[in-house]
N, C-alpha and C positions, 0 to 999 in steps of 0.2 A: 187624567191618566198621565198624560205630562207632565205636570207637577209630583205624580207619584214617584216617577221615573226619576225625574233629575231630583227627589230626595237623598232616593237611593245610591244612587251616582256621587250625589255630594259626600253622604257618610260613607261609602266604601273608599272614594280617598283621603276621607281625616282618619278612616282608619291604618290605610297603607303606608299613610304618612306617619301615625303613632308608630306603628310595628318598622319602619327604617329608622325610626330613633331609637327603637328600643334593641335593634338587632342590628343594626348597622350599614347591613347592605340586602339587597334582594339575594343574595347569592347565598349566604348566612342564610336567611330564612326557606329559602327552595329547598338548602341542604336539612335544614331540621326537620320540614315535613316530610321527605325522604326519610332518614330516620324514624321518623314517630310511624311513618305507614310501613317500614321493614320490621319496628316492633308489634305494632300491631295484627302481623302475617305471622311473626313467632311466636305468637302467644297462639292464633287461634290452631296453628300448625302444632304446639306443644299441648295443646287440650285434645289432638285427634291419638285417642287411647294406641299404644304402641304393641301392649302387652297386655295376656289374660284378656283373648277376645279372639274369637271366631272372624275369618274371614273370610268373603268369596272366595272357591278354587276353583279350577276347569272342571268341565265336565268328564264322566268318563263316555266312552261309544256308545257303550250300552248298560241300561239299566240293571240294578243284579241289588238280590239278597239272596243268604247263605250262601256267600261268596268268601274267597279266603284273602287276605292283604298279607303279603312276607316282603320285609326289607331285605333287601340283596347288599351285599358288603360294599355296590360304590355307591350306595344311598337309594336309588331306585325305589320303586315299591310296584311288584309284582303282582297282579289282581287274574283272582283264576275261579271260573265256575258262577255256580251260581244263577236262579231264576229269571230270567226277564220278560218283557212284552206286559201291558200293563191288562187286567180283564180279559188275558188267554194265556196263561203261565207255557214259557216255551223255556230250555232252556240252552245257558249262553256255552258255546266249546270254544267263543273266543279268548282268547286272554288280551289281556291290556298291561302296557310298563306306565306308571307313573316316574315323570321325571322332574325333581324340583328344580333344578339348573333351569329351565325354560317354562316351568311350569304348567304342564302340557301331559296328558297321557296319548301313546302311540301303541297302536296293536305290535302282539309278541306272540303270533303261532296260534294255535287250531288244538284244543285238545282232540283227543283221541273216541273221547266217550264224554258227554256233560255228566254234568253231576254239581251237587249240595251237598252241605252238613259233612264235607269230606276235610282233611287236612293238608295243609304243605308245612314242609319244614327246610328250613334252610340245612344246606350238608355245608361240612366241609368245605370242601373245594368251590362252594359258591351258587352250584344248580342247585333247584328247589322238587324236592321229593312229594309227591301227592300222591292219595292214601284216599280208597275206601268212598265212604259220600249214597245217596240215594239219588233217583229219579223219581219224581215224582210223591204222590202223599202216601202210594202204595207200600208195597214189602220189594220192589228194586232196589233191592239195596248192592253195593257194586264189592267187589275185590281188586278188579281195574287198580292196578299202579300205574305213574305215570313220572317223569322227570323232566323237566322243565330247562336248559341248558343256555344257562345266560350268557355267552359267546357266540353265538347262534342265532336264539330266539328261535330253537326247536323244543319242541316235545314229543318225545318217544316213548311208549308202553315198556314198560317192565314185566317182571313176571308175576304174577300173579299171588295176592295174598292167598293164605292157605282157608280162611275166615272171611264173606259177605260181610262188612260193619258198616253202621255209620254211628254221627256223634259219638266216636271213639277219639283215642287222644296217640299221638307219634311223636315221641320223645326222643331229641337224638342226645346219644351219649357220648361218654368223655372218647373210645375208643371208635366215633365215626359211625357206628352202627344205629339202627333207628329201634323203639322198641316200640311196639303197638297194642294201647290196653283196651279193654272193654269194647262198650259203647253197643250198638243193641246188631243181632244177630239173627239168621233165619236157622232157629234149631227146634225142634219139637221138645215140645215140653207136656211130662205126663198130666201135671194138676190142671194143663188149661190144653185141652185138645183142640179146642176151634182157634188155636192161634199158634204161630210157628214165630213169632218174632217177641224177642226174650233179650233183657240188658245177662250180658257174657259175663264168661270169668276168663276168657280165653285172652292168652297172650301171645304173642311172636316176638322175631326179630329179626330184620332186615338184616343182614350184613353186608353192606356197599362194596365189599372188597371184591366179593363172586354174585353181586347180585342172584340173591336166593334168598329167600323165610324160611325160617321153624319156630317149628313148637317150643315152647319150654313150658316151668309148670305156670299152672292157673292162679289165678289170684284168690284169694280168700274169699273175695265179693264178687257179686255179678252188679257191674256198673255201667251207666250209662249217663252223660252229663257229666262225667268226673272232671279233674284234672290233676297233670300230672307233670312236675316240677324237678327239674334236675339239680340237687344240692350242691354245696362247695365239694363235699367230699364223693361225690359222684354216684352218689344213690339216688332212689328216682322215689321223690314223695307222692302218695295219689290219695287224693279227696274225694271222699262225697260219690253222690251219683247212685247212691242205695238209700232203704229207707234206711236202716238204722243211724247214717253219719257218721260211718267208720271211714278211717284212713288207716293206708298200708304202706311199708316200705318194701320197696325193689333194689335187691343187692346184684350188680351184674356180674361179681368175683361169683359170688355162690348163684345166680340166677333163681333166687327165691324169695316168695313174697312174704313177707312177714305182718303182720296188724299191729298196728301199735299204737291204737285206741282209739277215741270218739271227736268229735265237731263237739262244741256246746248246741247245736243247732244243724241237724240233717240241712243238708245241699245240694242241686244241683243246677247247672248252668252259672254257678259263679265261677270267678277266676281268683289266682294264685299268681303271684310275685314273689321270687327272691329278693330279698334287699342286700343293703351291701353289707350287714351288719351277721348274715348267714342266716336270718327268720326270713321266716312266708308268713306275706297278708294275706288273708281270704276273706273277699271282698263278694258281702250278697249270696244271691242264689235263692231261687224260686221264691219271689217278692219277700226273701229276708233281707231286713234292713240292716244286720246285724255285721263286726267284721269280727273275725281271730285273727289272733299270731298266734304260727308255729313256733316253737323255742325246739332246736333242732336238739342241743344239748340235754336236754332232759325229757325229750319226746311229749311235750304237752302243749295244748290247744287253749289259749287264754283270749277271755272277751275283749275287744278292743275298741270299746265304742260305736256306735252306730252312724250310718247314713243319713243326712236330712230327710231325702225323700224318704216314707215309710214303706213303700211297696213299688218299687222299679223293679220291673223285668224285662226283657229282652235290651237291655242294655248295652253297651261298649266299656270298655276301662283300658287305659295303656298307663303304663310305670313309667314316670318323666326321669328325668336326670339327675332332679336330684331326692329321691326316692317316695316322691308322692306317687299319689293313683288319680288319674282323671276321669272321669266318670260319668258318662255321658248317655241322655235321651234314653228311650226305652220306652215303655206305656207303664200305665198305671190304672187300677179297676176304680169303676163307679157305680153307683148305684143301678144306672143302665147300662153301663155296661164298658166300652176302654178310651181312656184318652192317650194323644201321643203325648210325649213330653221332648220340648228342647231343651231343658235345662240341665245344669252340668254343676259337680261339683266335686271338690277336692278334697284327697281323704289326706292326710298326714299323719304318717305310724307314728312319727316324732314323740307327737303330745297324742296319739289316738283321738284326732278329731277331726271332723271334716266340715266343708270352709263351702259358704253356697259359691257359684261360679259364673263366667259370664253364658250367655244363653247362647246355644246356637243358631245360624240364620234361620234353618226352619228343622221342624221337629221331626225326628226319625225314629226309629227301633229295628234290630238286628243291622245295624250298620256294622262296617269294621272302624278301629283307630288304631293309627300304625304312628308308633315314635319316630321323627326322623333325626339322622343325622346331627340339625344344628339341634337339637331341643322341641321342634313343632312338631302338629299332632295332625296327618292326614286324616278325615273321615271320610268312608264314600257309602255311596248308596244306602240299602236300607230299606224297609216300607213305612205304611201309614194302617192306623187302623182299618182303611177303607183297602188294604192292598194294593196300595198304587205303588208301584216300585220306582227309585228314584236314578236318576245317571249321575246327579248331583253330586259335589262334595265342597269339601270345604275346608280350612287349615284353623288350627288352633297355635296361636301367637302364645309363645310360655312367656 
């Protein structure tokens, strides 16, 4: 063992001795492995991906799906309604602020009345309008309005929709006013008597000026799942949400709905983007893998390549910055029956093609994704096949 020893002993100084002739002094050499170990910290620090990747985000209070996410003008992101409790659906009247500055959600006020499947819309002046929603799996469906007042962090009851809806859509226009289409309704219906709850044709509109609804006329279609898109030139496009896969246009100079043709492909539950170019992607809907563009100039609906996944539903999509579609989790059917899916992918109207994505940390369906500010993508909550409801969320790195 001794002799082992003082081998080793010997060769580590004929080699200390090589390396001060070959580098001059110990100080030289201290300083190079210094460098070799700060490059070696940069390299593994520049392989930790920066971009195009899911990361942990805080949690929210409470767990929620069919919840609604509205970015507020100093970036914020508003989180309102929505189911919680996991294995006894109760649901939440909390609201929650997400704030990316600190990265942290804080409660913001007590709604009025819970509710799902309802809307907010950012006004104006910055408070957020909520609209409509159900309780539970029943026919409670709500008329309850409600305003949200981000100076505050109150919310106070309005007056009352003159229409019970949910899954309807609350479009706010050029002139401040909100307009409220479809979505399904407690009305009697002669062809189906054991059932009172029927996708409308009925519309309103809010006017924020003397907070008040009316009627104006009905739409062409009785929809539900639609959605409904505010043009450059301030007409209000709406998709889908009927069998046939018509769309109509809403003039609010004349307050009349006009039809102005077909989907290649009946919809509902996809979503609609303006780009910057004056066309709408329409992205999915009811396990269509399919997308359109609107060509607003000549009122037609052209195919625009398809989705990876072949059958996503209950998915997420938000329009990034610079004019793709992210497109995220959902479930998809099997033989026996649903899987969730984390996986995410990128549509680009550019070339009409969409790009696989990085996965998210774990798999959800009906979550929301909210664009913020710098470019990133908040997701929260959401379930699982098993309905376990999640408090989770997460940020999507552009």
């Amino acid at each position: 063992m001794e002799f082992e020893l003082g081998f080793e002993l010997e060769y580590e100084i004929r080699q200390g001795v090589k390396l001060k002739k070959i580098f001059g002094s110990k100080k030289l050499l201290v300083g190079l492995i210094v460098l070799a170990v700060i490059a070696i910290g940069l390299g593994v620090y520049q392989a930790i991906p920066k971009h195009n990747v899911f990361v942990k985000g805080p949690s929210m209070h409470y767990s929620r799906v069919g919840h609604t996410a509205t970015l507020l003008q100093d970036g914020r992101v508003l989180i309102v309604g929505g189911v919680t409790v996991n294995n006894n659906p109760a649901y939440c009247d909390y609201a929650e602020i997400y704030n990316p500055k600190i990265n942290k959600f804080e409660l913001a006020g007590k709604l009025n009345t819970t509710r799902e499947a309802h809307t907010a819309t950012l006004l104006n002046d910055g408070n957020v309008f909520i609209t409509g929603g159900q309780i539970g799996l029943g026919m409670n469906y709500l008329n309850y309005t409600e305003e949200y007042y981000y100076k505050t962090n109150e919310i106070k009851l309005l007056d009352n929709m003159l229409y019970k809806r949910t899954n309807h859509t609350a479009t706010l226009l050029n002139d401040g006013n909100v307009l409220i289409t479809g979505g399904e309704t407690l009305i009697k219906n002669k062809s189906d008597p054991y059932s009172n709850s029927f996708p409308t044709k009925i519309a309103e509109i809010y006017d924020t000026k003397i907070n008040n609804f009316k009627l104006i006329k009905k739409m062409n279609r009785a929809r539900t799942g639609h959605t409904a898109t505010l043009l450059n030139n301030g007409v209000v496009l709406i998709i889908g949400g009927d069998k046939e896969g018509t769309a109509e246009i809403y003039n609010p100079q004349t307050q009349n709905f006009q039809l102005i043709g077909k989907l290649n492909s009946p919809r509902y539950g996809h979503s609609a983007y303006l780009l910057k170019n004056g066309k709408v992607v329409i992205i999915g809907g009811n396990k269509e893998n399919t997308v359109e563009i609107f060509n607003s100039e000549i009122n037609k609906f052209e195919l625009a390549g398809r989705l990876i996944e072949p059958k996503r539903s209950g998915f997420a999509t938000v329009l990034l910055n610079d004019d793709s579609i992210l497109i995220i989790g959902g479930t998809k059917p099997l033989s026996w029956g649903y899987v969730d899916l984390n996986s995410s992918e990128i549509y680009k109207p550019s070339v009409q093609k969409s790009y696989k994505g990085p996965n998210m940390r774990v798999a959800r369906s009906n979550s929301t994704a909210t664009g913020l500010l710098d470019g990133n993508v908040l997701v929260c909550g959401g379930t699982d096949v098993y309905f376990r409801h999640k408090n989770s969320c997460e940020v999507y790195k552009k």
